[in-house]
C-alpha positions as CSV (number, residue, x, y, z in Angstrom):
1,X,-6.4,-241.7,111.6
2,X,-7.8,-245.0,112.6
3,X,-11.2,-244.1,112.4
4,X,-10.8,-243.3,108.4
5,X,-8.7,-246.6,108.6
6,X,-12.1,-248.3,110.3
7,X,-14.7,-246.5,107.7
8,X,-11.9,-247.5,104.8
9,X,-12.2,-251.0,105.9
10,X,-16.0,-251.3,105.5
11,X,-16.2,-249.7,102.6
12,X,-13.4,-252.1,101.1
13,X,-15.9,-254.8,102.4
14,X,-18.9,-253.7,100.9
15,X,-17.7,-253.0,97.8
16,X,-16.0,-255.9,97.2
17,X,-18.1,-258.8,98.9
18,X,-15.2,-260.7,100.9
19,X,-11.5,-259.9,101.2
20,X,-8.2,-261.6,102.7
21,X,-6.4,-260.3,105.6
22,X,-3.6,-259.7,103.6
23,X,-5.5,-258.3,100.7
24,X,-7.0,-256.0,102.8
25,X,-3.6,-255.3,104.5
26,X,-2.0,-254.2,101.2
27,X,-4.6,-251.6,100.4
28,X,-4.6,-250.2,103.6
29,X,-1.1,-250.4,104.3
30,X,-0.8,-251.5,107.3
31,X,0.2,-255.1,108.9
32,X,-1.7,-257.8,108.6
33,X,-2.3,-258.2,112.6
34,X,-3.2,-254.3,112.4
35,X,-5.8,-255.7,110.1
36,X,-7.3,-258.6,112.5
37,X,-7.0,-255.8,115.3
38,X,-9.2,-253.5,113.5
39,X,-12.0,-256.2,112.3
40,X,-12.3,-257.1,116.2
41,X,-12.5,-253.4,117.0
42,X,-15.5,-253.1,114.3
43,X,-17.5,-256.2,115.6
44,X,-17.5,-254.8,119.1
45,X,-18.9,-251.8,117.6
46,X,-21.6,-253.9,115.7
47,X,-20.9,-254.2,112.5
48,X,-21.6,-257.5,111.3
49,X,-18.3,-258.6,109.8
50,X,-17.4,-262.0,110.4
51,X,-14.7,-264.8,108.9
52,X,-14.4,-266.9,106.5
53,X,-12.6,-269.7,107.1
54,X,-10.8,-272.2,104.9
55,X,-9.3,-272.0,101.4
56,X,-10.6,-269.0,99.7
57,X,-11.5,-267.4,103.1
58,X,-11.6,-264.1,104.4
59,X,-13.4,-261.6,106.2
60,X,-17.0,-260.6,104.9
61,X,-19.7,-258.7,106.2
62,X,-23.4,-260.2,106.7
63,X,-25.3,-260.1,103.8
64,X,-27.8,-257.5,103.3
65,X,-25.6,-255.3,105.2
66,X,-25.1,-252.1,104.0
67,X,-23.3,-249.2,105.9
68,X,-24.7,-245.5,105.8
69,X,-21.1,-244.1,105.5
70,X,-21.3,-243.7,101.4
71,X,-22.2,-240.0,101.1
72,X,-19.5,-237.7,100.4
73,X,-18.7,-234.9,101.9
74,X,-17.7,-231.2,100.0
75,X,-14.5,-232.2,100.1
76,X,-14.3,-235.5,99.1
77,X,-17.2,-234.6,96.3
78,X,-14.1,-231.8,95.0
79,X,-11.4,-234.3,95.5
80,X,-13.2,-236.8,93.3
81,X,-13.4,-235.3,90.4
82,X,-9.5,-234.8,90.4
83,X,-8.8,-238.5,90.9
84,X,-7.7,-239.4,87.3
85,X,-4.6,-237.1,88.0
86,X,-2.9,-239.3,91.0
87,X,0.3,-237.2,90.9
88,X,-1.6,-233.7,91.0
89,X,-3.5,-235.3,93.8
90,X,-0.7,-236.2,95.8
91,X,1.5,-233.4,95.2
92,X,-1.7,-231.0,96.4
93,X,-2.2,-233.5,99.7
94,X,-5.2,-234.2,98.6
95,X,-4.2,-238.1,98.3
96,X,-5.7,-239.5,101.4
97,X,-9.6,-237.8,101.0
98,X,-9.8,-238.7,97.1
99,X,-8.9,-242.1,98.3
100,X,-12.1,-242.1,100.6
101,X,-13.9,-240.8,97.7
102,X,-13.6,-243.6,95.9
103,X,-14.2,-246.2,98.4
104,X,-17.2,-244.2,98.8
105,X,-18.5,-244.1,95.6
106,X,-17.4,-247.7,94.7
107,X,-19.3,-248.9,98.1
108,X,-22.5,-247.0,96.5
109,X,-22.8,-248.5,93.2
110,X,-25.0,-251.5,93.0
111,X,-23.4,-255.2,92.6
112,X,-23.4,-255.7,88.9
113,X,-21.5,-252.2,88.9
114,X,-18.7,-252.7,91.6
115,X,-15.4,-253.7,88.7
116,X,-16.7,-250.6,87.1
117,X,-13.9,-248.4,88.1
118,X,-11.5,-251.6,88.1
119,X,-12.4,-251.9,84.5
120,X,-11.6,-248.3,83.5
121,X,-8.6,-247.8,85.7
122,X,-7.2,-251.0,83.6
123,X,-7.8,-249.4,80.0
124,X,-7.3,-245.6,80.2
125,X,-5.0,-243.7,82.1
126,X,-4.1,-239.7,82.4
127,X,-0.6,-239.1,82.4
128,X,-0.2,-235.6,83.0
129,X,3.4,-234.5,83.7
130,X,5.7,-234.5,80.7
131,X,8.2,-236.9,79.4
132,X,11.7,-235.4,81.3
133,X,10.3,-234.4,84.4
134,X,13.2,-235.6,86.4
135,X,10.6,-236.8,89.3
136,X,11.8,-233.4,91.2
137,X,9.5,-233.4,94.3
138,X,6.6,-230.3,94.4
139,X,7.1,-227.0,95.8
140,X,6.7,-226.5,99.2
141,X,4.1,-223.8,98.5
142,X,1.8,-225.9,96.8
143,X,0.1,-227.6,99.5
144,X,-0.6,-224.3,101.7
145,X,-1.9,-222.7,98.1
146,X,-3.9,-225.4,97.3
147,X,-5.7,-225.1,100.8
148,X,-5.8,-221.6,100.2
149,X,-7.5,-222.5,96.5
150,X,-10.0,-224.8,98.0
151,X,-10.9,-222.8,100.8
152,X,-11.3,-219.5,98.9
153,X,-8.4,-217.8,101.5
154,X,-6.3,-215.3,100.4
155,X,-2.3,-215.7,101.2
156,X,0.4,-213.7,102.0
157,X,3.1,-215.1,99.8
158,X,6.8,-214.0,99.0
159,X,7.1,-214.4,95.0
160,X,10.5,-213.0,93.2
161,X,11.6,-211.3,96.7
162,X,8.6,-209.2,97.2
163,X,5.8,-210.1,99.7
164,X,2.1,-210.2,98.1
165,X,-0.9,-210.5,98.6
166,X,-3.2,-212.7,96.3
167,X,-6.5,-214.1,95.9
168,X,-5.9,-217.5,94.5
169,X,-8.4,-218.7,92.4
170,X,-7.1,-222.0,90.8
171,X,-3.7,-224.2,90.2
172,X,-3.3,-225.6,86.8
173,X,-0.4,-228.3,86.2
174,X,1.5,-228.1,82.7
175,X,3.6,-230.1,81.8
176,X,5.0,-231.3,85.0
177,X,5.1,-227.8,86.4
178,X,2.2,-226.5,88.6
179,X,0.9,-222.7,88.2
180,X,-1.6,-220.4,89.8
181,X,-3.8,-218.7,88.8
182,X,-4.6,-215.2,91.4
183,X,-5.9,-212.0,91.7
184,X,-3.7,-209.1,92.8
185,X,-5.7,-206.0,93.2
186,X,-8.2,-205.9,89.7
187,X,-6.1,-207.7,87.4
188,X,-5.8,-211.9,87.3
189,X,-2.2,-213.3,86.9
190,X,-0.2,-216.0,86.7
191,X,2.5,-217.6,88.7
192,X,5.0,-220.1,88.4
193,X,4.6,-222.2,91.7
194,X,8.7,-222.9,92.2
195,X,8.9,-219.5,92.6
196,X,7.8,-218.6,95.6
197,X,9.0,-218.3,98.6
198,X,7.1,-218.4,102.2
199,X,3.2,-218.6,102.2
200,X,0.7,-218.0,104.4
201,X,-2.6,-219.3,104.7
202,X,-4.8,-215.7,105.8
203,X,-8.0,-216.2,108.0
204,X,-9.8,-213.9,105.5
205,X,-11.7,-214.8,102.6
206,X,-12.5,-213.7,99.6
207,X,-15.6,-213.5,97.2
208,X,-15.0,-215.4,93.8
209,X,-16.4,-213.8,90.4
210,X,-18.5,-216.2,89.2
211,X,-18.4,-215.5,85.8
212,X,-14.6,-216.4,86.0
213,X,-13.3,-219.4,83.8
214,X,-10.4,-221.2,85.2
215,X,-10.0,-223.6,81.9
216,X,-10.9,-220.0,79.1
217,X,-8.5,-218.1,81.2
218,X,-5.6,-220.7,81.1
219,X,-6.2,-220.7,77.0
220,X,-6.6,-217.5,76.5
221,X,-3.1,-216.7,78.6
222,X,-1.3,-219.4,77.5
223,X,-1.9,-218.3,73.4
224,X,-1.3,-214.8,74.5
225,X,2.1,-216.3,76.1
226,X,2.8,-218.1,72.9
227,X,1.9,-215.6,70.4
228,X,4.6,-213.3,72.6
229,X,7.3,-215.3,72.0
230,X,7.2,-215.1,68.3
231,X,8.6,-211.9,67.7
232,X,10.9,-212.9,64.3
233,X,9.4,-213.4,60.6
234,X,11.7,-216.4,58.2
235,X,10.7,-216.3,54.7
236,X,10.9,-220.1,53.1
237,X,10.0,-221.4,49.6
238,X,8.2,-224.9,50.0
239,X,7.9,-227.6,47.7
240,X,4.8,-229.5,47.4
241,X,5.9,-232.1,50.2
242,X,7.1,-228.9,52.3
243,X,4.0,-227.7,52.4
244,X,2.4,-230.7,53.8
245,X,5.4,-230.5,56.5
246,X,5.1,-227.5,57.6
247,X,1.9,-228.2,59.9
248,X,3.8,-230.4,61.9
249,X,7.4,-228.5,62.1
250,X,5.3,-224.7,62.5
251,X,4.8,-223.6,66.1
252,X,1.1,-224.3,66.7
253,X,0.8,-220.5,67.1
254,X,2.2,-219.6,64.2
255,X,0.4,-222.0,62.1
256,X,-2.7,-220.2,61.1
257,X,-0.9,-217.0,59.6
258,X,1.5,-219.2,57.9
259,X,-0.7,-220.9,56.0
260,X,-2.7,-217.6,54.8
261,X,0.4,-216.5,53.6
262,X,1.2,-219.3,51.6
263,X,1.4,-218.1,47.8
264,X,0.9,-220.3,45.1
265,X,4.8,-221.1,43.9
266,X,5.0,-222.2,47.8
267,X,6.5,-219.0,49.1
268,X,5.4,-218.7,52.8
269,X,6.1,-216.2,55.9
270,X,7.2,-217.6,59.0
271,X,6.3,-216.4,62.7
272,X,8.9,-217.9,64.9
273,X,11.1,-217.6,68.6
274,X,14.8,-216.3,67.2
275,X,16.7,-217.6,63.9
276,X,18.1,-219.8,66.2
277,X,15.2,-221.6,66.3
278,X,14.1,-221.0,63.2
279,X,17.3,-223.3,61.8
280,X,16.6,-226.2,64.1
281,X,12.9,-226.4,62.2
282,X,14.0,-225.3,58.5
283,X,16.3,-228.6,58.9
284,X,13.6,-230.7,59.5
285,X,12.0,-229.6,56.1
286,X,15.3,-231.0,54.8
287,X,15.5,-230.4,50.8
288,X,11.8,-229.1,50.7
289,X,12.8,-225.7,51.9
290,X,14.7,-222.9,50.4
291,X,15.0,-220.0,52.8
292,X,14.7,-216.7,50.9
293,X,15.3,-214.0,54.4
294,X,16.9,-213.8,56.6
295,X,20.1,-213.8,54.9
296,X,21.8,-214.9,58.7
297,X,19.3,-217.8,58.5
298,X,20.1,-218.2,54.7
299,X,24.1,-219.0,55.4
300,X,23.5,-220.8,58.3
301,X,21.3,-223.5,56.4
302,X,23.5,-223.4,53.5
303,X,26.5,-224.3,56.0
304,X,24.9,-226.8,57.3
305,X,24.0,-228.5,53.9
306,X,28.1,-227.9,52.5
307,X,28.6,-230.4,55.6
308,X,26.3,-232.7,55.7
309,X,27.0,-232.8,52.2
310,X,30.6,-233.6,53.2
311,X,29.8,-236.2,55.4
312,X,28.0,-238.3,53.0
313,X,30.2,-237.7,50.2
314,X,31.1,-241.4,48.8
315,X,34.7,-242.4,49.6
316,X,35.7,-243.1,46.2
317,X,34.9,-239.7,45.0
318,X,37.5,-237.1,43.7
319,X,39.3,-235.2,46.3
320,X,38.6,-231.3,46.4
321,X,41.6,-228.5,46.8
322,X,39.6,-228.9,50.6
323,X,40.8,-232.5,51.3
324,X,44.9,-231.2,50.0
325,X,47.3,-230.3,52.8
């Protein structure tokens, strides 16, 4: 641990030009006498770092010196590409070697270039998890399946009660919920990650198809998964301003075959989950829908109308045989 403190340290140096021992304490998190402890440690071993003293002091290294500790190894190469996703990093353990990736990579670049990733960090930022994730903490089996993912492994892991045995060829987080992505015998799969149980790590690994497409795959399951869920047809006549609406009220899925539906006096066919949720996304069309079938669907809108109706009826206006005792 404190030789990738030591390396993290020189690196921080070199990329940087001159930092406080406080400054440098903070991103290292350790104490600031840990910090003085560790520059000693590196002068004994030769590298020319030396202090500053004075306002605006610090600890530097000689200039013109430039450690040979900036290539990257496979898995800090791997890590780095991941390192616009902190949380996925972190939840994976992968934290600590993207970290050293950076430094790495930052240390390499020439002067003129060393705020580069400074700059970006300050103007775009990858937010992956949705709004309401509730900050629960990741499933124990990530960690071990992401090793297992990186490492081409296969595991033996207890999902739903039974034990399997999977090749697992890639996580993929959506939403604030991480899934894999396996093989189990021929066919590929997918897996909810909070749902399994014990996993183990196997010595024995396993040969990847190379034509396979984590990112196609993922799409291709995911509209497949969609598509599935709309198994009920709503028949609605749109006005003009309806039809504009119904791009952004319409399941993405069921967009497409909506709109070749449409017929010219705005009558259109519907793909959606259950009437159910068909009536929470006729309401949002407000008066620019009629819905012509189901007649369940049909009453149910029509109810809700007669009541909103009541509600904003003004206070002044004559009473009904409803409002008598």
């Amino acid at each position: 641990m404190r030789a990738s403190r030591l390396m993290s340290l020189v690196l921080l140096l070199q990329g940087r030009g001159g930092m406080t021992a406080a400054e440098l304490a903070k991103e290292l998190e350790v104490s600031e006498r840990t910090v003085h402890r560790d520059v000693l440690a590196l002068a004994e071993a030769g590298v020319p770092v030396y202090a500053d003293r004075g306002r605006g002091g610090g600890y530097r290294l000689l200039d013109g010196y430039r450690t040979r500790l900036t290539g990257l190894d496979r898995a800090e190469a791997e890590a780095l590409f991941l390192s616009g996703v902190p949380a996925a990093l972190r939840e994976m353990g992968l934290e600590e070697v993207a970290a050293t990736a950076r430094l790495k990579a930052a240390a390499a670049l020439s002067p003129a270039l060393r705020d580069a990733p400074a700059v970006a960090a300050q103007r775009f930022h990858l937010d992956a998890p949705g709004w309401y994730g509730g900050g629960d903490p990741p499933p124990e089996a990530l960690a071990p399946l992401a090793r297992a993912v990186w490492n081409d492994r296969r595991v033996s892991a207890v999902y739903k009660g039974k034990v399997r045995t999977l090749e697992p060829y890639g996580l993929v987080l959506k939403a604030g919920a991480w899934y894999l992505t396996a093989r189990l015998g021929t066919r590929f799969l997918i897996f909810r990650v909070h749902r399994f149980g014990a996993v183990s790590v196997l010595a024995e690994p396993f040969d990847r198809e190379p034509s396979f497409d984590l990112a196609a795959f993922w799409a291709e399951r995911s509209a497949e998964f969609t598509r599935s869920l709309l198994r009920d047809v709503v028949t609605l006549r749109l006005s003009e301003r309806g039809v504009r609406m119904l791009r952004h009220i319409a399941d993405p899925a069921a967009l497409d075959d909506a709109l070749a539906s449409l017929q010219p006096d705005g009558t259109v066919r519907l793909a959606v989950e259950s009437v159910p949720v068909a009536y929470s996304q006729v309401l949002r069309f407000g008066p620019e829908a009629e819905v012509l079938d189901p007649p369940e669907l049909r009453e149910l809108i029509a109810d809700a109308a007669a009541r909103m109706s009541a509600l904003y009826r003004p206070s002044d206006s004559p009473s009904t045989d409803l409002d008598r005792p």
